[in-house]
N, C-alpha and C positions, 0 to 999 in steps of 0.2 A: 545508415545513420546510427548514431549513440542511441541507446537504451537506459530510462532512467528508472529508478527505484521512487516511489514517494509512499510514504508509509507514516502511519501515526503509532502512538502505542496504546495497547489494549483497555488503558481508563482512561483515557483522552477525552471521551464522549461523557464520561459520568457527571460533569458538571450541566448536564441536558437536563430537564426536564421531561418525562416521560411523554407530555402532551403536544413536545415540540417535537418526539420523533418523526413522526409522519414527514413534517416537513422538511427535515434535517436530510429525510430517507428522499423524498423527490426534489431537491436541492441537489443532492451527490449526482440520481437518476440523471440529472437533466444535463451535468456536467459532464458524465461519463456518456451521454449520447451524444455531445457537443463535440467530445475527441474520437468518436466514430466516428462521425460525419467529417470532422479534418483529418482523416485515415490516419491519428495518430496513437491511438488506444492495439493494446496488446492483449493487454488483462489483467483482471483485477478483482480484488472482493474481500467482506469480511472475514477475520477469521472467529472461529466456534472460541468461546471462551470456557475453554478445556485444557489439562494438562496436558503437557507434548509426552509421546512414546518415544524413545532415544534408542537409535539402532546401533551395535557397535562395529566396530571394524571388522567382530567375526561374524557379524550378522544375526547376533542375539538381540531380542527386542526386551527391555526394559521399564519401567513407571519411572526414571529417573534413575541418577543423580542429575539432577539438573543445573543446567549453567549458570555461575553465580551474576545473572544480572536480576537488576529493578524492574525493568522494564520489558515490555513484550509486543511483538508487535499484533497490534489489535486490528488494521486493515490495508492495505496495499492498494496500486496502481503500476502498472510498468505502461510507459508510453518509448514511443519512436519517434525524439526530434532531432532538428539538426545544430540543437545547439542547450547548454547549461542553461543560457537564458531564460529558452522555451520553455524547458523543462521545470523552471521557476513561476515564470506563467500560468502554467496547467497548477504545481500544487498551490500556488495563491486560488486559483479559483477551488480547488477544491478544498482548500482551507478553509473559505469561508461560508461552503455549502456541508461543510462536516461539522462548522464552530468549533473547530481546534488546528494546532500545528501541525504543520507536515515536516517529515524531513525527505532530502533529496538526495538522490546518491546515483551516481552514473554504473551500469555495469561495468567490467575489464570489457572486450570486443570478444567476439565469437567469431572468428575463421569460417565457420561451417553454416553460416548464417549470412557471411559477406558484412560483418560492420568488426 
């Protein structure tokens, strides 16, 4: 089966109120325990909001130059369904258990995986 990316970016969440995180946090919980139980969760999670370390091609690690984008991504989800649809499905619901957008993006197929 295709593999999908759903991901927000890093201030996504800052229009929250601090009093609402709790529920916002077992909102997600309860969604991400919903696509365990449809054996369709992979993995997923926040990420630290921290500068990235940038490894190069000879394998020297860096604090930057960093890539000129806006935006970053602030938390993740990869699920296994069998269709874009689905995959639409899952980040609607977890769009409205994080109170912000998702975006959705199919991986390429992985041979060594079988999709």
């Amino acid at each position: 089966m295709p593999r999908y990316l759903i991901s927000f970016d890093a201030h996504a969440m800052d229009h929250i109120p601090d009093e609402d995180m709790p529920a916002v946090t077992n909102a997600s919980l309860a969604v991400v325990q919903e696509a365990i139980n449809a054996g369709v969760w992979v993995f997923g999670g926040g990420l630290e909001n921290q500068k990235a370390s940038i490894v190069a091609t000879d394998g020297t690690v860096t604090d930057g130059p960093y890539p000129e984008s806006k935006a970053y991504i602030g938390g993740f989800s990869v699920v296994d369904v069998p269709s874009r649809e689905e995959a639409l499905e899952w980040a609607a619901k977890i769009a409205v258990a994080c109170r912000c957008a998702q975006e959705v993006r199919e991986f390429l197929p992985d041979p060594t995986v079988g999709n």
